[in-house]
C-alpha positions, 0 to 999 in steps of 0.5 A: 681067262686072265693072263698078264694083265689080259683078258681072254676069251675062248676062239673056238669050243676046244680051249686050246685058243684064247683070242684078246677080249678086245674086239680090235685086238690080234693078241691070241694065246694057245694052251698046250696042256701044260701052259700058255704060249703067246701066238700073237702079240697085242695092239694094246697095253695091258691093264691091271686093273682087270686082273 
């Protein structure tokens, strides 16, 4: 998953829970069913050049 400058990966097998793809990151963002909520925020600026 791509948001904002992010690059996600799924937390569990339900897709509800996105983890940063950063391995040192906290940054997690939660799908509701119809958009992306931010749960915790990220210890890194975002990079562009991955999206």
């Amino acid at each position: 998953l791509l948001l904002s400058g992010y690059r996600y990966r799924r937390a569990n097998k339900s897709q509800i829970i996105w983890r940063c793809c950063r391995n040192d990151c906290a940054g997690r963002v939660r799908f509701d069913g119809t958009g992306y909520i931010k749960v915790t925020d990220h210890l890194h600026a975002p990079n562009p050049e991955e999206t």
